[in-house]
C-alpha positions, 0 to 999 in steps of 0.5 A, a space after each residue: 281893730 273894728 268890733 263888728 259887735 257894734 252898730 255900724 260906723 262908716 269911719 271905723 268902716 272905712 279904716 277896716 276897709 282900709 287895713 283889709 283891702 290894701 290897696 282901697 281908695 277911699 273917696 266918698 260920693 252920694 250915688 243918684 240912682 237911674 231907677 226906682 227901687 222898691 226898699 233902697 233909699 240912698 247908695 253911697 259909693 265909699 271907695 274902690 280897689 283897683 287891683 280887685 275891679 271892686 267897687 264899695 258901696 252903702 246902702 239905705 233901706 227901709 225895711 228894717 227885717 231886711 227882706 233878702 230876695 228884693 235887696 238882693 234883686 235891688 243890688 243886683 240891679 244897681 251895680 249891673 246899671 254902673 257896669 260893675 262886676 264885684 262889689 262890697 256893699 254895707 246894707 243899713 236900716 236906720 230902725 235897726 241897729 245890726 246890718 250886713 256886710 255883703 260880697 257881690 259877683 257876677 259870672 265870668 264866660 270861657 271862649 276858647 281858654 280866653 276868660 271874658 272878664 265880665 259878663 252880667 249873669 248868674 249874681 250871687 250875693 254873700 253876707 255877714 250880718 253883723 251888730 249887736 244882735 250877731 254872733 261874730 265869732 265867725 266874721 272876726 275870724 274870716 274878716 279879720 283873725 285870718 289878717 288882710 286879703 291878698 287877691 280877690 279869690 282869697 276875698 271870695 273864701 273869706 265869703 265862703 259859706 262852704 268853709 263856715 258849714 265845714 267848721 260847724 259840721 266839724 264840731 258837731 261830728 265831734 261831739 256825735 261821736 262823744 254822744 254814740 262812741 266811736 272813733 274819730 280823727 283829731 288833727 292827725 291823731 285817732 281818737 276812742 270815745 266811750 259812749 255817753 248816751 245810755 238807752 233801756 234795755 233793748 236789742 240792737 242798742 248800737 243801731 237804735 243809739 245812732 238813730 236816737 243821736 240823730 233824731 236829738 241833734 236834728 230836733 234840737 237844731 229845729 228849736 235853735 231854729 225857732 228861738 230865732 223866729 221872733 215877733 215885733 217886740 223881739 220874743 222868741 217862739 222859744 226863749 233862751 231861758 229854756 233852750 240856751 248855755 245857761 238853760 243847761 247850766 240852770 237845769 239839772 238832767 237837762 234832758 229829761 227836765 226842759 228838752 223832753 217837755 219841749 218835745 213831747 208835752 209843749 210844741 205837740 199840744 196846745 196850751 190848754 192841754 198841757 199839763 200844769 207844768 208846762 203850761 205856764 212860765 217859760 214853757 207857756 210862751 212856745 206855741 203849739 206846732 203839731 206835725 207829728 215830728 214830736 209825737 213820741 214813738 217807742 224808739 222815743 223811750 217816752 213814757 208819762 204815767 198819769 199824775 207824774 209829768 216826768 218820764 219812766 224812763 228818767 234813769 235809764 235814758 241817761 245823757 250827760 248833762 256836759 254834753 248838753 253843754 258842750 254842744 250849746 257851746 258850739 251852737 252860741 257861737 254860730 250865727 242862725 238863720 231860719 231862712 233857707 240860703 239860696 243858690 244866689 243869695 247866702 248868708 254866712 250862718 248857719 241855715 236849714 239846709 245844714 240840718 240835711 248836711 249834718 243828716 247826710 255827713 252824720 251817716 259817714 259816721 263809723 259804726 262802732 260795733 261793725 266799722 263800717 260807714 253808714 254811708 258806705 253801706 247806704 251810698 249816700 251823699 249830699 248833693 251839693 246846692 248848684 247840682 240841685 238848682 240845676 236838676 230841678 231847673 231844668 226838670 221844671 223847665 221841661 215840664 212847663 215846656 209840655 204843658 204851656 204855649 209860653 215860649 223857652 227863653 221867657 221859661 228860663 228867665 222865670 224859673 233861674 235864680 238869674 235875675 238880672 235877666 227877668 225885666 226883659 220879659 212881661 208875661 201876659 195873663 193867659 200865659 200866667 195861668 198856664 203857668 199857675 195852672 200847670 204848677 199846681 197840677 204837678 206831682 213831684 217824687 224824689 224816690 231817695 228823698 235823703 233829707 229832702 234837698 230836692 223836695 225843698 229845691 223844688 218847692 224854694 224854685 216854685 215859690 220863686 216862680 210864683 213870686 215872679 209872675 203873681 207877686 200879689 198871689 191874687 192868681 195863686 190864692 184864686 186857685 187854691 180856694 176851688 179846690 181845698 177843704 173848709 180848713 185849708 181854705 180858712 187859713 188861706 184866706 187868713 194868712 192872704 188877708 195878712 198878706 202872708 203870700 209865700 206861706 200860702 204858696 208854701 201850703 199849697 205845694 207841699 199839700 199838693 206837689 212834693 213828695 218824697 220816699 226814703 228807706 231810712 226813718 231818719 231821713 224821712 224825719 229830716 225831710 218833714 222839719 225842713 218842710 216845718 221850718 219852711 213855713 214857721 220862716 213865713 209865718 208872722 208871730 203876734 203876741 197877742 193873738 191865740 197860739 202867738 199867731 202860730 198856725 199848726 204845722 201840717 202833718 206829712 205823714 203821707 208825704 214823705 214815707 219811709 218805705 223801699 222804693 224798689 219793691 212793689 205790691 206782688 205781682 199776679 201772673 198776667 197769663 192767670 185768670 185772676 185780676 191783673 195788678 192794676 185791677 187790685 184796687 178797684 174799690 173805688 170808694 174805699 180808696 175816695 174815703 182813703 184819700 178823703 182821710 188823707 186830705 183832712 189829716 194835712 191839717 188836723 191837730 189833737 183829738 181830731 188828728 188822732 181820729 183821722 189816725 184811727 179812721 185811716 187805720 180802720 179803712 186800710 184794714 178794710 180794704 185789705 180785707 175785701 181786696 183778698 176775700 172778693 178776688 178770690 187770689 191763690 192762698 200764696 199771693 193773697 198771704 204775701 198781699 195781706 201781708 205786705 199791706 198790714 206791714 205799712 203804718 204810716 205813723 210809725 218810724 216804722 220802714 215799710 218793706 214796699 212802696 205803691 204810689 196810690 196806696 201810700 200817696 193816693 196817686 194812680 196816674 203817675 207823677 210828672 217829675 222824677 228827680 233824685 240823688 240815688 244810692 250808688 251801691 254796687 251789686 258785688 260789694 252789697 249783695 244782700 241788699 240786691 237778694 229781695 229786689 231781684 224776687 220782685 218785679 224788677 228782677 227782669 232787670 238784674 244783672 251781676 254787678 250792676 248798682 242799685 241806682 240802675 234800678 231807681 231809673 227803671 223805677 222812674 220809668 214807671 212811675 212817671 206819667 206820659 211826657 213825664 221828666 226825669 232828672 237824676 244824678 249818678 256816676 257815670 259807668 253806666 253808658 258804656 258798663 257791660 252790666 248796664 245793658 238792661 238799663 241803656 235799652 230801657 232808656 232807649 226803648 221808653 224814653 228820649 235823652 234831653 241832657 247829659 252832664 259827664 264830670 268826668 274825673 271832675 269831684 263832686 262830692 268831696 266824700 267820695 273821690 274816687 267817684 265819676 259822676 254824670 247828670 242825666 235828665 231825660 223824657 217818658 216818650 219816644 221821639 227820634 227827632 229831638 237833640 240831646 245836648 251832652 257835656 264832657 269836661 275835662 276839669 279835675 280837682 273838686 268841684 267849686 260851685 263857680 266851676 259847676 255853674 259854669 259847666 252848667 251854663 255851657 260856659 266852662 274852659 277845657 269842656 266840650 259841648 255837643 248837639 246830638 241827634 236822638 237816633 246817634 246818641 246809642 251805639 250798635 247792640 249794647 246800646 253804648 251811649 256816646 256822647 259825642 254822638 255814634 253817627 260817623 258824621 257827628 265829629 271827626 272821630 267818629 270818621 276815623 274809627 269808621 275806617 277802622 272797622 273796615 275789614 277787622 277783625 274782634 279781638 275777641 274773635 282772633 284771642 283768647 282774653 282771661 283774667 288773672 288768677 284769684 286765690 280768695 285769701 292773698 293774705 290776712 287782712 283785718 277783715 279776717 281779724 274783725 270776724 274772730 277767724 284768727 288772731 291779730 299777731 297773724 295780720 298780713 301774713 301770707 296764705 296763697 301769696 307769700 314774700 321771700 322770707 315767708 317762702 324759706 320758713 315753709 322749707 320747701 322740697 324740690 317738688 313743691 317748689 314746682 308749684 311756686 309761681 312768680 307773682 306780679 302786680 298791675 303796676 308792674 305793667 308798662 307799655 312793652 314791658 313787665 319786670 323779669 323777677 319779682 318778690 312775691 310767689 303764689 301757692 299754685 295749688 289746683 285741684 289736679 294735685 295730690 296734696 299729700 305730695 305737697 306735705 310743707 305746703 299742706 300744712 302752711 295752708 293746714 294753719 289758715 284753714 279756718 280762713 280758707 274755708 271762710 271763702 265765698 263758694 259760689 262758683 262751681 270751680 270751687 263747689 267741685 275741689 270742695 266735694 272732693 275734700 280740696 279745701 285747699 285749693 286757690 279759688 279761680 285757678 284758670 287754665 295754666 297755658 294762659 300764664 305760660 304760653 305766649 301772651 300780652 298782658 295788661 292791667 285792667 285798669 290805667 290812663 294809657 293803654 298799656 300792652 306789654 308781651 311775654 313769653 315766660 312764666 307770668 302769674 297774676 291776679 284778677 286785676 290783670 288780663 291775659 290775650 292769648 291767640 285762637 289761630 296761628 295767621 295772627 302775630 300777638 307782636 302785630 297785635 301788640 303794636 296796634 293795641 299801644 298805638 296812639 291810634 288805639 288809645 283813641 279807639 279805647 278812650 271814645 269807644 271803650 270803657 271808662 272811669 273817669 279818664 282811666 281806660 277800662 281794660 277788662 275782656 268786654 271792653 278788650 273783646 270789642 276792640 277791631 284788628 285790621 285784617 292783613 296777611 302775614 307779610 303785612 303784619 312784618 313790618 309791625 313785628 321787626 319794630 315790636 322786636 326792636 323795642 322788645 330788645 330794649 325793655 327786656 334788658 334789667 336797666 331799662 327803667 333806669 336808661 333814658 338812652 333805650 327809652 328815647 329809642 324806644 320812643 321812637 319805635 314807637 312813633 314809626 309804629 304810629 305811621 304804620 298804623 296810619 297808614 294800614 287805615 288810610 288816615 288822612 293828615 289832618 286826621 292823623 293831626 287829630 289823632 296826635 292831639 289827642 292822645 298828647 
């Protein structure tokens, strides 16, 4: 079999090819072009696959550090020109001994569930890179160890760079929790590791544990990153002798001896600062990197004492050597690529976006003092690659819209990854400084940054554009020149003499474009070492040259922050006399000389640096001091501002409790774009963290059991300028919550909708399944006449990157499409937003539920709708076990819900048994149907009682009142039976006739509407809704029929809530639904079918006989006519309505 360790051999090439794809017929002929390329000098087809449509090619290049953007446009070109839609293609270098092997595919279109088999857009290349200096762990697996291919999907997950970051993300997590302890999931078995890494003396050890793993693994993979970049004569800017397997092996307490020198004594000082020891051997060959990353903070424990060039923390920062060596283990088997993959060019290594990856994932990580995921806490997740090219795409795209004459369609040839598309269009000078002009003016804030994957999306995107419309970076590096300092300008015109194009391109966006603000320290952290790693990948190492040729990295301390979003400066009250928040930084000089300090730190290096540090400090305090003392503000205000100003130091790892745009970023006028993956965290699951959001200034928009990302939009809002863009992905409850009503009229009120992406029951992220998430881009304005384009797709399963382009480009099967007017995207009061559009004349739809609001009446107006009981403590959990308030031997033992057995052993009298109720669950709930009898009863226990009556009862609940007592005590209900002494009660007892009287129940949540009816005794939780009636001239069996109608499942499912494609049947939702106004004779006919049916599904075999079910069926098919007919529907309609709901 083929050694893919070996310099390429076309024969043994072939043979592979041979045994790998069946059915290949190998023929070889030289391919004359019909075009000129740039770097390929000879193509030779060596064979195809019939079954797969797949072409093999050769290709010759001239360029021996393979340069993969102009290769991959080349290629793209080639087989495009041949009408070929896959391809395998081989790409050699004669000067080199190594090549790559490389999966090609262009997009495929949907049309009305006909696949278009070929259609030449959206390319995407995937590569192995192979020969002696590769790693080929990973190809001989996938290429060969898994055996020969059996169709072309199997070929593209041999090609999957998503299952090769799975496996390494897999061994790292394993050996984070090995470092931090913790338990962790070894094939089906649970695994307990004690902690390794041993930290001084501090307070929350477990917290600053898992914080100093993360900033390990995260700075050692950024030096695995630079031992990959090497100069002409191949040496690396850091060797393997002190960063390798056998580098651990050769040094004793590796930690303190290489890894500690590498960070803190070597990359963050020049040569001739160093001490001794570290400024000769191996270590003398690392250049200086600056850029604050290793600049060693207390969390750091680094602590040289003059003369001694160890740490004082040798003994008591301890980790384990193996460690060491278990991890480089892992990391020498793994290709390295310090090239950021690209949404349409991957290579099958690892690459710099797996240091956000393994960032993100490293959160979902138990915490192994509370249990809990970091990531459950903070609602993070990782935004996967296609999601990000699109947001910043689009946001780009709009953004450039507004501000140049260029027209959309050469916009969108420019800005997508799409390249087949970029030689129809030429662009004039004018029209490339519009473009230039306008990029370089932009402000660009992801207010979640995470660990930057939208900052760098944004700055891959720009860099991207740029390269297309000023290849030469003439117009680029012109304008950059006007308007920087003496220091930029050097390097600048350095590194264009080098024809280093792309790193200046790079400078300049990061200096002036990308900013970013994370709560998290870590993430911060993460952010600023993708932007390091950025620009180390375009800088040209040179042996000879001073500092190998290596330009200091950029300090971003006052690029990414880590600071809360969601809480501002204090607010003055505007009625007062005293100056209004935008009047707070009026100093104008001191905030130049700010933004001046700002601007020379970018650059600044060693004792320069910290003098910058120092001026800036002296500066803000200053500041502070003339803001509080010359206004003159109330002692309060002026405490809380100095306060909160004080708190932020910019060069800590410190969080800030506050965020100002000009104070932390010397921005006043607000940003151009916004765009963000931002927390989802419900308000009910983390309350604490909503408690100091609703003290400041956005508490106008708090509302119960709304997420925190509502407040991210609102943020948006403000923050952006006037025509500023928008771009953010979120679940989708929002359009239509009953807690989201604030939100919606805030969009509606300050800005126009452009785009909207429902996934539906769709999975984006495979962490979060149970999740719906939607896309959402819109515009600070108001317009009424512009469109905005919706998407809802009906794809399930998790999300493939193909699937998501095709949704993204409007080219998905089983996805609806829609253009809706501005003035039709909100409806009525709450603002609900329809994507399909509210008004009666954008879809059929919307014509028939205006016949059902014809003459109706609310649900809401004609019944009582009640949720079910909630006793606060069903049983014991392991919750309960986990705070000490009882012993494990007691875990799911009944409190106020109990099961036969559990109900004998209180030995209950006559009387108590009078407040022993039946007990159902949701699930129990089917159309026209609830179970007669059930294994679990309630402890009715209410205030109104005299417990002393109930003495069996008392003293079973008597056992868990430490439990009991544990419960939240917010509501008044239960504020009441408690300053009477009633412990004891259930926490939400409700009105007994709800659970008595007549009634329809359904579940609060179920993919069909489901109404069932009852006249008996039926308790339940909170999880299910109880519709009484308010007056006597309403049959609840008339109202049951329309409620299960197929009619009304249409109402429920366009008009109602939604999670994903679950209805939401809660007493909003419910309230809302309208019941056609008739007489009681006209509600007869409903009744007599209702009562047919109710015969049926009240016998005990009714699940078990098809015979009453299929007579059920079809009650409730005449049921729909009636229903039909009562609203005057049409057969076409009706046709409409049965599609639907089948």
């Amino acid at each position: 079999m083929i050694d893919f360790k070996k310099p390429y051999d076309r024969i043994d090439f072939e043979t592979f090819l041979k045994w790998f794809i069946p059915d290949t017929v190998i023929k070889t002929e030289e391919i004359i072009p019909n075009r000129t390329y740039s770097l390929i000098r000879k193509i030779t087809k060596i064979g195809k696959s019939e079954a797969l449509d797949l072409n093999l090619y050769e290709l010759e290049h001239e360029n021996e550090h393979d340069p993969r953007v102009t290769l991959s446009k080349e290629s793209f070109a080639l087989i495009k020109d041949y009408g070929v839609h896959r391809a395998l293609i081989i790409f050699k270098n004669k000067k080199s001994l190594n090549y790559r092997f490389s999966l090609i595919t262009f997009g495929s279109k949907w049309e009305s569930g006909t696949k278009i088999e070929k259609e030449f857009s959206n390319p995407r290349r995937f590569s192995f890179f192979l020969g002696p200096d590769a790693k080929v762990n990973t190809p001989t697996k996938f290429l060969i160890s898994k055996d020969k291919i059996m169709d072309f999907n199997d070929l593209k997950k041999r090609f999957s760079i998503e299952v090769v970051n799975k496996e390494f993300y897999k061994e790292i997590s394993l050996l984070f929790i090995k470092l931090v302890g913790g338990t962790i999931n070894i094939g089906k078995k649970k695994t307990d590791f004690k902690s390794l890494l041993k930290l001084p003396s501090i307070i929350d050890k477990s917290q600053a544990c898992l914080e100093f793993a993360v900033r390990l693994i995260g700075r050692i993979l950024f030096c695995w990153f630079l031992r990959e970049k090497k100069s002409q004569v191949g040496l690396s800017l850091i060797p393997k002798e002190l960063l390798s397997l056998e580098a651990v092996k050769s040094n004793e307490n590796f930690y303190h001896t290489i890894l500690e020198p590498i960070f803190f004594e070597v990359l963050n000082k020049p040569v001739k600062s160093r001490i001794d020891d570290f400024s000769k051997n191996s270590f003398s060959s690392v250049p200086y990197l600056n850029g604050g990353l290793f600049y060693p903070q207390n969390d750091d424990f680094y602590k040289r004492n003059n003369g001694d060039y160890q740490s004082q923390y040798r003994n008591t920062l301890v980790i384990p050597d193996n460690w060491f060596k278990d991890f480089f283990k892992i990391l020498e088997t793994y290709n390295f690529t310090i090239d950021e993959n690209t949404s349409y060019d991957e290579e099958l290594s690892i690459d710099p976006e797996m240091l956000g990856r393994i960032f993100e994932n490293l959160l979902a990580e138990i915490n192994p003092e509370t249990g809990e995921s970091a990531r459950k806490s903070t609602g993070s997740y990782y935004t996967p690659r296609v999601i990000v090219d699109y947001m910043v795409d689009e946001s780009i795209l709009l953004y450039l819209k507004q501000q140049t004459k260029v027209k959309e369609n050469k916009l969108k040839a420019m800005i997508t990854y799409d390249l087949v598309d970029d030689s129809n269009f030429t662009y004039s000078l004018e029209e490339k400084e519009q473009i230039i002009n306008s990029l370089e003016s932009l402000k660009l804030l992801d207010p979640a940054c995470g660990s930057g994957a939208f900052p760098i999306g944004a700055l891959q995107k720009i860099v991207f554009i740029l390269q297309q419309i000023d290849p030469d970076g003439k117009l680029w590096f012109k304008k950059q020149q006007l308007k920087t300092s003496p220091e930029i300008r050097r390097i600048i015109q350095r590194e264009f003499e080098n024809q280093n194009f792309d790193y200046i391109r790079k400078l300049g966006i990061i200096r002036e474009n990308i900013y970013g603000i994370d709560i998290q320290p870590i993430a911060t952290e993460i952010s600023r070492l993708r932007c390091f790693l950025t620009l180390v990948v375009d800088q040209k190492v040179d042996d000879s040259s001073d500092n190998r040729g290596i330009e200091p990295l950029p300090n971003l301390d006052f690029k990414f922050v880590t600071a809360n979003s969601l809480i501002g400066l204090p607010q003055l009250n505007n009625s007062s006399d005293k100056p209004k928040q935008t009047e707070m930084f009026d100093d104008r000089e001191k905030i130049e000389e700010l933004k001046a300090i700002r601007e020379q730190y970018f650059t600044a290096s060693g004792i320069e640096r910290e003098q910058l540090k120092s001026e800036f400090i002296e500066t803000q305090k200053q500041l502070i001091f003339d803001l509080v003392s010359e206004h003159g503000y109330m002692s309060l205000f002026k405490a809380e501002l100095t306060h909160k100003l004080s708190s932020w130091e910019p060069f800590s790892h410190k969080s800030a409790e506050w965020f100002d745009p000009e104070w932390m970023f010397g921005i006043k006028d607000g940003f151009n774009i916004i765009i963000a993956n931002p927390p989802y965290v419900g308000e009910k699951r983390k309350k604490e963290l909503f408690q100091e959001i609703k003290k400041s200034t956005y508490k106008k928009y708090y509302q119960k059991r709304m997420d925190m990302y509502y407040f991210f939009i609102h943020l948006a809002l403000d923050l952006l300028n006037e025509n500023g863009v928008s771009s953010f992905i979120t679940t989708n409850y929002f359009i239509t919550a009953t807690n989201a009503d604030k939100l919606r009229r805030d969009l509606k009120t300050r800005s126009i909708l452009n785009k909207m992406i429902n996934f539906n029951e769709l999975k984006i992220f495979e962490s979060a399944m149970g999740q719906h998430n939607m896309i959402i881009i819109f515009t600070k304005k108001i317009a009424d006449y512009t469109s905005v384009y919706t998407c809802v797709t009906q794809q399930k399963g998790l999300a493939t990157h193909d699937l998501l382009q095709q949704i993204l480009t409007s080219k998905a099967s089983n996805t609806n499409y829609y253009k809706v007017k501005q003035s039709d995207i909100y409806d009525g009061d709450e603002c609900y937003i329809r994507l399909e559009g509210a008004g009666k004349d954008d879809n059929y739809m919307n014509k028939i539920f205006e016949k059902l609001k014809i003459n109706n009446w609310l649900l809401g107006n004609i019944c009582n709708i009640d949720s079910g009981i909630q006793t606060g403590i069903d049983k014991v959990t392991n919750k309960h076990i986990e705070k000490s308030l009882i012993g494990k031997n007691h875990l799911n033992n009944g409190v106020y819900i109990l099961n036969k057995d559990e109900l004998s052993k209180i030995g209950l009298n006559n009387k108590e048994n009078q407040i022993i109720k039946p007990w159902f669950k949701n699930s129990d709930i089917k159309q026209y149907y609830i179970p007669k009898e059930t294994d679990k009863f309630l402890i009715y226990a209410t205030r109104d009682l005299n417990i002393k009556e109930y003495p069996n009862i008392f003293q079973h609940l008597k056992k868990y009142n430490t439990l009991i007592n544990n419960r939240a005590s917010d509501r008044g209900e239960i504020q009441a039976a408690l300053k009477l002494g009633k412990w004891w009660v259930v926490f939400v007892a409700k009105n007994k006739q709800i659970f008595v009287s007549e009634k329809i129940i359904c579940p609060q949540r179920s993919i069909i509407n489901v109404f069932a009816y009852s006249k008996d005794e039926y308790f339940a939780s909170k999880d299910v809704y109880f519709i009484t009636k308010k007056f006597n001239d309403i049959s609840l069996k008339y109202v049951l029929a329309l409620l299960n109608s197929k009619l009304y499942y249409c109402w429920l499912y366009y008009r109602g809530k939604r999670k994903g494609d679950s209805l939401e049947l809660y007493a909003k939702p419910l309230s809302e639904i309208p019941i056609k106004t008739t007489s009681i004779l006209n509600q007869k006919p409903f009744i007599e079918i209702v009562d047919k049916i109710l015969t049926n599904t009240n016998t005990s075999d009714y699940l078990a006989s098809s015979e009453k079910q299929a007579k059920v069926k079809d009650y409730e098919q005449q049921i729909d006519q009636l229903v039909y007919k009562l609203y005057g529907l049409t057969p076409e309609e009706i046709n409409i309505v049965e599609g639907k709901r089948n």
